[in-house]
N, C-alpha and C positions, 0 to 999 in steps of 0.2 A: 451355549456359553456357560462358565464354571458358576457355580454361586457365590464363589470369591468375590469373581470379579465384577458380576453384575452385582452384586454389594456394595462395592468402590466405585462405580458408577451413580447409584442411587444417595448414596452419602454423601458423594462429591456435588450432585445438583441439587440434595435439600441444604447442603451448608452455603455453597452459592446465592441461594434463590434467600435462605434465610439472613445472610450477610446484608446482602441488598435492600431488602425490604427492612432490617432490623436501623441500619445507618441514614434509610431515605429522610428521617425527621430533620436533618442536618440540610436537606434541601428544601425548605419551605418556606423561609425566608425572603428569597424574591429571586428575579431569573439569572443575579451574577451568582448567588448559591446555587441553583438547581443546572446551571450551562457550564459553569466555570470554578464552581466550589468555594464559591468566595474570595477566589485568589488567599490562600490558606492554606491550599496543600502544598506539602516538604515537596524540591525539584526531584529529590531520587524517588520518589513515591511514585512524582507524575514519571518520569522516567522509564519506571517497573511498568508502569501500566501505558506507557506510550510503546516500548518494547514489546508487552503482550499483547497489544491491538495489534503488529504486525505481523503476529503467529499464527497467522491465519490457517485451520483446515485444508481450506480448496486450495490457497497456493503453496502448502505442502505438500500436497497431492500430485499439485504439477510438478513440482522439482523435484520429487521421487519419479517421476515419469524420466524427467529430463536426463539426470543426472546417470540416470540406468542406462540410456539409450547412447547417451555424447558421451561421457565419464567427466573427468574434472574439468575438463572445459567450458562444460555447463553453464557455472555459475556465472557465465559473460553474459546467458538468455535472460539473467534475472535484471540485464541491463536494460532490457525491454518498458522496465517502471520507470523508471529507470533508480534501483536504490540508492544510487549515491547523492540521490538529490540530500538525504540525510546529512551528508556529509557540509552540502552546502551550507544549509539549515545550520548545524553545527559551528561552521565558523564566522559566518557572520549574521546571515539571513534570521538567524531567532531576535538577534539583537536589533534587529533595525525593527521588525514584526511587533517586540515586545514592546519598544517606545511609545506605540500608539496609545494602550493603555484603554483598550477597548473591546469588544465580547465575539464580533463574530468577523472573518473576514470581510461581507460584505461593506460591513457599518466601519473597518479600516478602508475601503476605497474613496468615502467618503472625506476624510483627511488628508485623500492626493489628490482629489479631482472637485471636491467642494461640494456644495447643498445646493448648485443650481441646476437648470433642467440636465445638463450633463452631465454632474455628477449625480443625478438621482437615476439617468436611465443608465451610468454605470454601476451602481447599488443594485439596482433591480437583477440586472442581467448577470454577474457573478451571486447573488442572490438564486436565480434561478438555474444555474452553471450547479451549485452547491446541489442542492436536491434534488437536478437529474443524475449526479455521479455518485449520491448518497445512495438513490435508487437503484440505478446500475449494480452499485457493491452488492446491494441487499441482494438483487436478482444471482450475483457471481457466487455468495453465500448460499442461499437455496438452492445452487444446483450441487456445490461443493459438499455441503452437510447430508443430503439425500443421498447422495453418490453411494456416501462413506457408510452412514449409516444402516444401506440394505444390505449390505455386503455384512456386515459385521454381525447384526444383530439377525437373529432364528424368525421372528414373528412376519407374514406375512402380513401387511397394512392398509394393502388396498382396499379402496370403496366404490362397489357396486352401485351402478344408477339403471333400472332398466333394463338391463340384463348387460351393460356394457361397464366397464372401467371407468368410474368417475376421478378418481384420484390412485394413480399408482403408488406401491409403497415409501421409494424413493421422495414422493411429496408430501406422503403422511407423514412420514419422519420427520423431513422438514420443518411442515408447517409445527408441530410439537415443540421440537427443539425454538424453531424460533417465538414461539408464544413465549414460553417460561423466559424466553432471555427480553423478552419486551416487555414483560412483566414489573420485570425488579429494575428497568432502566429507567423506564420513564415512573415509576415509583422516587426511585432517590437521585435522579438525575448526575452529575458529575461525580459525587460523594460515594453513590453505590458501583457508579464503574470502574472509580477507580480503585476503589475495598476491594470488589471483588477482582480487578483486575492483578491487583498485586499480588493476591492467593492462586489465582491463577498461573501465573510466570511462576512461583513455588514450583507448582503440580508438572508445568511443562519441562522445568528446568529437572527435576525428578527426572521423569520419563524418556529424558534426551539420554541420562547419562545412567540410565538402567540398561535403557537398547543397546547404547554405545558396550556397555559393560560384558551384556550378554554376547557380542556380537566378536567380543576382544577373546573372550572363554570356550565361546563354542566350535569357533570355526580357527582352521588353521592358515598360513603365512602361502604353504602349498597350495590349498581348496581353493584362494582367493585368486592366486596365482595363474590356476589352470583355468579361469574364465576371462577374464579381463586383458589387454594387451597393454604392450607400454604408449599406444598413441591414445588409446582410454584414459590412462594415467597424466598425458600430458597436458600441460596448461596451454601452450602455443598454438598454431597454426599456418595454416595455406588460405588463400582465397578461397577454393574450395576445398570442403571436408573429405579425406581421405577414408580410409577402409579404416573401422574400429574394432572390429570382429573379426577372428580367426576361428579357422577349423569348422564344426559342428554350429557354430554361434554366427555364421556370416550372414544366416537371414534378417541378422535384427540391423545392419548394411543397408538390407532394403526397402527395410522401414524408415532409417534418415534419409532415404533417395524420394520417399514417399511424403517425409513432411514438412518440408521447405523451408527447410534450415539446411541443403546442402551447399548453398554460394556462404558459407557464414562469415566468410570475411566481410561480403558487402552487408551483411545482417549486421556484423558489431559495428562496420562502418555509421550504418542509417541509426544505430543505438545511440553511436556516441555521439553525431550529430544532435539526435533528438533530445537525447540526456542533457549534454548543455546545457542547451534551453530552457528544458525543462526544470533545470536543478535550478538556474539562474531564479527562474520564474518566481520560484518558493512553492511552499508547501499548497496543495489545494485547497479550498476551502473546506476540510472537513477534520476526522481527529487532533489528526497530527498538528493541525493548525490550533486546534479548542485549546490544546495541552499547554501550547507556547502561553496563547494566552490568557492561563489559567496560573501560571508561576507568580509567585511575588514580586518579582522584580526584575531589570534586566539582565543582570548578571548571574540569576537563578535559570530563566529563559536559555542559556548561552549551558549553565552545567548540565540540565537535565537534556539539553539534545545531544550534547556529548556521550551523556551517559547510557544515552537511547542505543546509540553503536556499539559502545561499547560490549553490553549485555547479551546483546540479542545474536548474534550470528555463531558463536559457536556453541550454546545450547540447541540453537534449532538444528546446525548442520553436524551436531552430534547423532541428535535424532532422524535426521534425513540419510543422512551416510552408514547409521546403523540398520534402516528399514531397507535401504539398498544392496547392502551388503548380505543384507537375510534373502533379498529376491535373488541378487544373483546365485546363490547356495541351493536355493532349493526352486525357484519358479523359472529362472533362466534352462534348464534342462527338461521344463514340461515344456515351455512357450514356442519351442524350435518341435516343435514333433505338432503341437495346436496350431493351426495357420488361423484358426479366430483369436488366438491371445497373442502369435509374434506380430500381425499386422492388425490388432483389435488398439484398445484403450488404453492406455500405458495410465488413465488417472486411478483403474483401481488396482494398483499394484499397492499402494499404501493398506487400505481395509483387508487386501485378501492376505496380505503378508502377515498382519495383525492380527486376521480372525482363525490362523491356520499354522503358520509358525513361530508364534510368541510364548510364553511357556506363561501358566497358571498364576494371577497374580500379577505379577509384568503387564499384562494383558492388559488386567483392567485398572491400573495406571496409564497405561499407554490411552486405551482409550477416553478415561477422565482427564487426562494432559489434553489430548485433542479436541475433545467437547468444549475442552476450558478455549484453547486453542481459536475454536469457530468461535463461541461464547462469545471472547473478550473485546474481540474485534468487532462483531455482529453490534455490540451493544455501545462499542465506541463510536460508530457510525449512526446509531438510532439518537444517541446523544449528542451528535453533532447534526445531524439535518434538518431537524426542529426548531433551528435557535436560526436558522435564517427566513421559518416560518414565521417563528413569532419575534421575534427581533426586530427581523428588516421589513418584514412585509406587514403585517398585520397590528404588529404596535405602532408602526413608522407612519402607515396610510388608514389602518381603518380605526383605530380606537386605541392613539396616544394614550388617555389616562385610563386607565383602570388600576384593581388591588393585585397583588404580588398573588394572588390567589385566583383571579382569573385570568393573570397571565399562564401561567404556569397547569391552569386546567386547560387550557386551548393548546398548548404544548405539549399533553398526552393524549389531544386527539390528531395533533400533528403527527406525532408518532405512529398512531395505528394508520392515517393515510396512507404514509411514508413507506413503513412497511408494507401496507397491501400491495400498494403500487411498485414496490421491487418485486415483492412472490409474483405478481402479477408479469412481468417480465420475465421472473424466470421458467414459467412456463412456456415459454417461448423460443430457449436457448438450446443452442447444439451441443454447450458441451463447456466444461470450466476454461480450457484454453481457449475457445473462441471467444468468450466473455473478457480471459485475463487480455486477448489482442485486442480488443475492441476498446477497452477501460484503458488500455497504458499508449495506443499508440492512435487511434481515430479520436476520441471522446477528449484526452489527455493532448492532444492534437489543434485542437481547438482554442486551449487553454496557452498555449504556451506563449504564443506571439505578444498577445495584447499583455499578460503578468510580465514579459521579458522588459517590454518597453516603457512600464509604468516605474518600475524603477533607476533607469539608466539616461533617458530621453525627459528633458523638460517641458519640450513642444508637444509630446504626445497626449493629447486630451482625455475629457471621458465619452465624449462622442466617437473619438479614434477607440475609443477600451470597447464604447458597447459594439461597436458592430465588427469588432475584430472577434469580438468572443461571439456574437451572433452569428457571423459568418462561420465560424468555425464547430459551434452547436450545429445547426442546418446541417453544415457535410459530413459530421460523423454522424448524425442520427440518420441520415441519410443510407452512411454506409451500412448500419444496424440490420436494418431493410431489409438493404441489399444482399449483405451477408446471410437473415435468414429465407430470405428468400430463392435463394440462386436455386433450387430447380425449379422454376417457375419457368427462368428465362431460357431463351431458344438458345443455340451453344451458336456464336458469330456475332452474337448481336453484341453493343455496348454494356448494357446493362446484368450482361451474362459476364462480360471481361470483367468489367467493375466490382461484380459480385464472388470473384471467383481470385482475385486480384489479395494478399494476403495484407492486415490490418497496418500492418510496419512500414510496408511498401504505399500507404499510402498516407503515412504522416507531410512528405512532403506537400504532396495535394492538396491536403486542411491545411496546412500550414503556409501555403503558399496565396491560400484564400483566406484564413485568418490576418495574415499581414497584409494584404490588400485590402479588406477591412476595416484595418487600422488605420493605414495612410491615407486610405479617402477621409473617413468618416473625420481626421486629425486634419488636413489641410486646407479641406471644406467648408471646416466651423473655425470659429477664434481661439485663441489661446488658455489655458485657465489661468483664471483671476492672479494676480503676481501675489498679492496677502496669501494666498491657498500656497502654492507652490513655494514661497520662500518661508510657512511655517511648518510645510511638510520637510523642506529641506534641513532646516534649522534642527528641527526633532529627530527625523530619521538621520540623517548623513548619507546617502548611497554615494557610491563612486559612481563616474557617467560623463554624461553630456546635459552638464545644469549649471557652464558656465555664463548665461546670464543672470540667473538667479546667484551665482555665487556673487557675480560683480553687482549688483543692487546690495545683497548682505554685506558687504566689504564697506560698499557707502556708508552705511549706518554703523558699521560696529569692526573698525581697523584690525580687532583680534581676532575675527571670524576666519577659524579656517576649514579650507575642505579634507573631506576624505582623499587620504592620497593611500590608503592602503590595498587597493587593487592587484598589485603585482603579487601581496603577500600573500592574499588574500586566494587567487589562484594558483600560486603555487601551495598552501597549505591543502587547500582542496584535491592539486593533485597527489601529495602525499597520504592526504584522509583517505583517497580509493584504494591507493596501495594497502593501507590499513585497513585498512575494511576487509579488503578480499586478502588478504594474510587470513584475517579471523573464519573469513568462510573455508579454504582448502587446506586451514589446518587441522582439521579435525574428520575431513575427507582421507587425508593421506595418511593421520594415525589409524584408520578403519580399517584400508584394504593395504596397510603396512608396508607403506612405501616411506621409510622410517628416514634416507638422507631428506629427501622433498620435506619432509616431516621439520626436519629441522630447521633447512635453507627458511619454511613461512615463517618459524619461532621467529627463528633472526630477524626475517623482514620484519613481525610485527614489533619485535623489541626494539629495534632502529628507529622505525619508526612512532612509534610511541614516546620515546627518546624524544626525537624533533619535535614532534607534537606540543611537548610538555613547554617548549623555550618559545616556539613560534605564536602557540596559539593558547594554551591553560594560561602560562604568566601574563599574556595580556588582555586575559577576560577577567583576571584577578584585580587588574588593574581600573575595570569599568566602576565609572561611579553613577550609582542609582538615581 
């Protein structure tokens, strides 16, 4: 590496690390300072830095794999989170979130399900939901960070025990990087994540539109031309995936015949299904959720998840569509001659692209963008899975009173838990994609049934919430297992099928035992309390099924009326996806200069951005706090 660049790397993590630690005085105050910043910080701030937790490393790594292998059709795999839950989030779900007026999700379920034993073993249980998916992240981090890092950087890191490998290099990196970024998190808690988060999106948003830059100068309209075909190019499809590759380039055909994404119609199908739901649900209990409610108010709640879309998709798939564009130019013509790189790991196409064809300088932007990248996120997550440590569980049950300074000390040993216990997992993992299926479609699986029905259904209890989410923890952690276990098992047996059975294909599964779940554990037990449910209805509003509580409010107060915005409300959402993915493949098609498609997303996004502005900005304007 040049000394440029590892200069720009060393600069960028002691002004980080010094950012964090210099602003953490601003969290000592007590745990609404150190979790939530006081509710204090400007929505665009939280915004910037809600947008740079989602810039993650590892799942930029993947969708440089993706996006290389499928071309522009790609971005329907990243349905898999499924992203547009943002969009939900967006148009109404911040606003209903933000009402409660309270610190962590779990201590919000309490306001739908009440303080008795029901509502407390539903506190516990999304309490506990929280910090195994905090965990999970961490472990999806540690493999994604190490990945990137061996690759990139000259020093071998490995440690010797005995005469064998105690730590390979790829964990040494790791564990470094994540020290320094757990350092300055749980030092200034919400106030240093999001400082440094917003210097961060700076760095990445740089970095997107240097590559982008270089990638428009170096390479021509022909070079791009003679690799790529126009079914590459296109957005559509068939049930199943056709031939993407011609000529010289058809082996990399038999790598999507090889990774089970070739039925991809029924894959976007089980997407959109799951998405739904998922989006319905709301945000899980971790960043994204701190951020909401971390804003001053409702209608601040409502701009900065706007603003979260807004930002975030085409500086990242500047820099995605520009590292691909570099792979296909120069590593697409080794990869077909290497039968270990066209059917090997498409996750380090990102590092090697970076460590081998980026030019001096660029480089090492590129790389302090992505460090910031892993960083931002890694640290939004160590910032959120503590606060359902010390919040819900340990202020809640073992030592209600104490000073703003022993909470907040027990909070940076949650942290170092927290973290051990994700690295601790990711030594155990195959690999960043089986981590990303595992986290969006088994674990995220679990979650979805019991968060769908606590907003929409009045009947649904919190004895139907805990053991809908209980059921649905068991079967993906289940599937974990299973997944890393599958050579273990005999090839015929069940637990080989199940293990071998891909993570998507089996949200139905969880999810068909999370709702089972729910409807026993709801039927079996009483109702909640009518005071609980008609002050949660009163404050939230959701649209649903809570016509008896509407007709008891009606009794007492003639002017009460319901939400009837549902139709809007989905149809806005179907517009927001359309917006969204305008912003992702347009800055794909200005790369490999497919310049009419280029145009046709502008349109789309400016249409819709248009609609946007009359359906959904003028009536959050209109919200009163």
């Amino acid at each position: 590496m040049d000394i440029i660049d590892l200069s720009i790397i060393i600069i960028y993590i002691l002004i980080t690390i010094g950012i964090g630690i210099w602003i953490s005085r601003k969290a000592s105050n007590g745990l609404d300072d150190y979790f939530l910043g006081g509710r204090s910080i400007k929505w665009y701030y939280l915004g910037l830095s809600n947008g740079s937790g989602m810039f993650d490393v590892s799942g930029t790594a993947w969708m440089v794999g993706i996006l290389f292998l499928y071309g522009v059709k790609s971005f329907m795999l990243m349905w898999l989170w499924p992203i547009w839950n943002q969009i939900f989030v967006m148009m109404f779900l911040a606003v209903w979130i933000r009402r409660s007026n309270i610190m962590t999700g779990s201590e919000w379920i309490l306001t739908r399900f009440g303080n008795d034993r029901a509502g407390k073993a539903s506190h516990i249980i999304v309490a506990v939901f929280a910090i195994i998916s905090t965990i999970g992240f961490i472990a999806y981090f540690f493999e994604g960070i190490g990945k990137f890092l061996t690759v990139i950087l000259p020093w071998d890191l490995a440690v010797h025990f005995n005469g064998s490998v105690f730590l390979n290099s790829e964990q040494s990196y790791a564990l470094i990087i994540i020290f320094l970024t757990t350092l300055y998190t749980i030092k200034g808690g919400m106030f240093s994540v999001v400082a440094t988060e917003v210097l961060q999106y700076g760095i990445m948003v740089l970095s997107g539109v240097l590559v982008a830059g270089y990638t428009l100068v170096n390479y021509t309209d022909i070079q791009i031309s003679s690799v790529i075909t126009e079914e590459w190019k296109n957005v559509f499809f068939d049930m199943e995936l056709g031939s993407h590759w011609s000529g010289k380039y058809e082996v990399f055909d038999k790598l999507i015949n090889t990774e089970g994404y070739k039925m991809f119609g029924a894959l976007i199908g089980m997407s959109l299904f799951k998405g739904f739901f998922a989006s319905i649900a709301g945000p899980t209990p971790s960043y994204d959720l701190q951020r909401i409610l971390s804003t001053k108010s409702v209608k601040e709640a409502a701009y900065m998840s706007g603003f979260t879309n807004l930002i975030l998709f085409i500086p990242r798939y500047l820099l995605i569509g520009g590292i691909v564009v570099i792979a296909l130019m120069t590593l697409a013509p080794q990869m077909i001659h290497n039968p270990a790189l066209s059917g090997g790991d498409l996750e380090i196409l990102l590092p090697t692209v970076i460590n081998f064809h980026v030019p001096v300088g660029i480089k090492g932007l590129l790389l302090a963008g992505l460090l910031a990248a892993f960083m931002s996120t890694f640290s939004a997550f160590v910032n959120a899975g503590p606060a359902y440590i010390v919040n819900d569980i340990y202020k809640k049950y073992f030592k209600p009173v104490a000073t703003s300074a022993h909470y907040i000390k027990v909070s940076h040993i949650a942290s170092f838990v927290i973290v051990g216990l994700g690295v601790f997992m990711g030594f155990f993992a195959d690999s960043i994609n089986s981590l990303t299926l595992w986290i969006t479609s088994a674990l995220f699986g679990g979650y979805v049934a019991a968060n769908f029905l606590k907003w929409v259904w009045w009947r649904f209890n919190g004895w139907g919430y805990f053991w809908g989410m209980f059921a649905g923890l068991v079967v993906a952690s289940l599937q974990f297992v299973l997944g890393q276990s599958k050579g273990h098992f005999t090839e015929g047996t069940l637990f080989y099928e199940l293990s071998e059975l891909k993570d998507i294909y089996m949200f139905p599964i969880i999810f068909s035992f999370s709702t089972l779940g729910c409807l026993l554990g709801t039927f079996l037990t009483k109702p909640t309390d009518s005071k609980v449910l008609k002050s949660f209805y009163t404050n939230v509003r959701p649209w649903g099924w809570w016509k008896p509580v509407y007709t008891e409010l009606q009794l007492e107060d003639h002017s009460f009326e319901k939400n009837n915005n549902f139709l809007m409300d989905m149809m806005n959402c179907a517009i927001g996806i359309v917006w969204q993915s305008s912003m992702i493949v347009l800055p794909i098609f200005l790369l490999i200069r497919d310049y009419p498609k280029m145009i046709v997303s502008l349109v789309v996004f400016l249409i819709t951005s248009i609609i946007l502005k009359y359906t959904w900005l003028d009536k959050v304007r209109k919200i009163e706090d």
